[in-house]
C-alpha atoms as an extended CHARMM CRD file, in Angstrom:
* protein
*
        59  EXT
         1         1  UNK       CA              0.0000000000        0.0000000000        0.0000000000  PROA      1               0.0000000000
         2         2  UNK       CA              2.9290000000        1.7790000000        0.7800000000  PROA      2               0.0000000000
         3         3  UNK       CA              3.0320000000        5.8440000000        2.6080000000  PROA      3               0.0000000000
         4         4  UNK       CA              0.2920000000        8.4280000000        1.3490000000  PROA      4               0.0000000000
         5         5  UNK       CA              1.7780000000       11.7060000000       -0.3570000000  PROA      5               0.0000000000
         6         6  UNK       CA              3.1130000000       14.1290000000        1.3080000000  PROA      6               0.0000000000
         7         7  UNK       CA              2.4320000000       16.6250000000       -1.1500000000  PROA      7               0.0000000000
         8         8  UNK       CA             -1.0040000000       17.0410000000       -1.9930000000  PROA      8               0.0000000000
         9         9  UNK       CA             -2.8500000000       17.6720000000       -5.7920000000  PROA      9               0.0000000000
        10        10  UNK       CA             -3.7200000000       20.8570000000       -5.3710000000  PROA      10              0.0000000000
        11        11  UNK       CA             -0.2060000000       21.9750000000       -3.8890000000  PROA      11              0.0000000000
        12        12  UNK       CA              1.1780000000       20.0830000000       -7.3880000000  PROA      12              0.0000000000
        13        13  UNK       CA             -1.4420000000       21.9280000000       -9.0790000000  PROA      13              0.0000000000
        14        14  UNK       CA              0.0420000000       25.3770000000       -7.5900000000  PROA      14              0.0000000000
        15        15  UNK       CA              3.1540000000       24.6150000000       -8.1880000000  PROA      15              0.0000000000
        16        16  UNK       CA              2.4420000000       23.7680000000      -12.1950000000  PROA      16              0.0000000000
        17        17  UNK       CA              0.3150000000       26.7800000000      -12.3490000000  PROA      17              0.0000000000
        18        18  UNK       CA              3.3010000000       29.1800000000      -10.9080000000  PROA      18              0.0000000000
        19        19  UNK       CA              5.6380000000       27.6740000000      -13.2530000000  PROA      19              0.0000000000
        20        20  UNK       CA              3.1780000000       28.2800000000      -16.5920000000  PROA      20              0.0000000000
        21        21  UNK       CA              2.1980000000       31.6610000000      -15.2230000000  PROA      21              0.0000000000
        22        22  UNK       CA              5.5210000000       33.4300000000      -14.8510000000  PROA      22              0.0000000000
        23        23  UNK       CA              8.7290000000       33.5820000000      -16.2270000000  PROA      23              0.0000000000
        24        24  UNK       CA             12.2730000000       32.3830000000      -14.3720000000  PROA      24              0.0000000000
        25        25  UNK       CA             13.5560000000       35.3430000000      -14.1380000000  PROA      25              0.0000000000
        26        26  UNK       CA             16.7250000000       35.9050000000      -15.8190000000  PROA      26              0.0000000000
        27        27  UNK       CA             16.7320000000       32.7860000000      -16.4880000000  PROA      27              0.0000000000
        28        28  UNK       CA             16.0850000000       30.9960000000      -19.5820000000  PROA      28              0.0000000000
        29        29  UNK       CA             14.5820000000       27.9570000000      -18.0110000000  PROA      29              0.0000000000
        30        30  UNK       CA             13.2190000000       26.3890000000      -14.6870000000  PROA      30              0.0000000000
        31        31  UNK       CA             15.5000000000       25.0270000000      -12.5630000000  PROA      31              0.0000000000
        32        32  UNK       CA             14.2010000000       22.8520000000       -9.5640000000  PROA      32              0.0000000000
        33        33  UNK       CA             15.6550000000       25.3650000000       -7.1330000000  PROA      33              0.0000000000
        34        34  UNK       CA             14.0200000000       27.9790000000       -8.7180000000  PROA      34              0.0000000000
        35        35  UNK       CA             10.7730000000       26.1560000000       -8.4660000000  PROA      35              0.0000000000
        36        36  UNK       CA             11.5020000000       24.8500000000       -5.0790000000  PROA      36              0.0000000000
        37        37  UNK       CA             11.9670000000       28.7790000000       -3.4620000000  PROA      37              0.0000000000
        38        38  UNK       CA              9.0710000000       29.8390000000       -4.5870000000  PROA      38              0.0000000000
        39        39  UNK       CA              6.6740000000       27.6850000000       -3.0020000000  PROA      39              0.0000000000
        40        40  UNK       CA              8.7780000000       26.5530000000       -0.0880000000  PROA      40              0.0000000000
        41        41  UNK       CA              8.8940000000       22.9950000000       -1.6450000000  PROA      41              0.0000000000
        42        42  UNK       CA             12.1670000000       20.6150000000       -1.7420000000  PROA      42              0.0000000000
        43        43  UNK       CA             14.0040000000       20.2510000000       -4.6420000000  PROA      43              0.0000000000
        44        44  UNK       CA             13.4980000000       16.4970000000       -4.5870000000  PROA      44              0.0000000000
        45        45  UNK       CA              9.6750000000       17.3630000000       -4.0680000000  PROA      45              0.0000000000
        46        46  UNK       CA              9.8060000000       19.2480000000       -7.1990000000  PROA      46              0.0000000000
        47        47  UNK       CA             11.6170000000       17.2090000000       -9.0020000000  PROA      47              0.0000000000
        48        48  UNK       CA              9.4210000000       14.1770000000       -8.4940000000  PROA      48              0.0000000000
        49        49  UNK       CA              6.4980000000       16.2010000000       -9.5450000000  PROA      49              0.0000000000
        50        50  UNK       CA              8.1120000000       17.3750000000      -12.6630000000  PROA      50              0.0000000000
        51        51  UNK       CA              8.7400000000       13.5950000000      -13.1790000000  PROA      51              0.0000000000
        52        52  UNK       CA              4.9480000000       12.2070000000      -12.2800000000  PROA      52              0.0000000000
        53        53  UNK       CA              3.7210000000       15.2240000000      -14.5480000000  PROA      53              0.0000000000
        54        54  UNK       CA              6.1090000000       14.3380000000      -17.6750000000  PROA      54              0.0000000000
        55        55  UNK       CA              7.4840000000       18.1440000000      -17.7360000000  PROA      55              0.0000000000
        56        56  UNK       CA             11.0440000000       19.1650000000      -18.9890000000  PROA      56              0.0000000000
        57        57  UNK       CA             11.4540000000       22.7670000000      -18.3610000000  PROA      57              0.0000000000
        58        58  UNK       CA             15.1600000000       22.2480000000      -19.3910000000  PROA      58              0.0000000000
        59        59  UNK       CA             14.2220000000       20.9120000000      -23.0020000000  PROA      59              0.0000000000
C-alpha cells in the first residue's frame, strides 16, 4: 500500500500553475531550485512532480 503523499494535488497543481504563469527570471529555463523557493517545496519534491507530470522545463 505503501506511505500516502506528502504533497497534496492541489499543492502540485500550484506549483504547475506558478511555473506556466511566470517567467524564471533571468533565467532561460526552470531550474528545480528555482521552483523549489518559490513555493517553499524541496528540490526532490519538485523534481518528483516534474517527473509524475512528464514536464522538462530544461528541453
Amino acid at each position: 500500500m505503501g506511505r500516502p503523499p506528502s504533497i497534496l494535488l492541489d499543492q502540485v497543481e500550484d506549483v504547475i500553475v506558478a511555473m506556466l504563469d511566470s517567467i524564471p527570471g533571468k533565467d532561460t529555463h526552470w531550474s528545480r531550485a528555482s521552483v523549489a523557493a518559490r513555493p517553499g517545496r524541496s528540490k526532490s519534491t519538485i523534481g518528483r512532480i516534474w517527473k509524475r507530470s512528464d514536464l522538462k522545463p530544461h528541453l
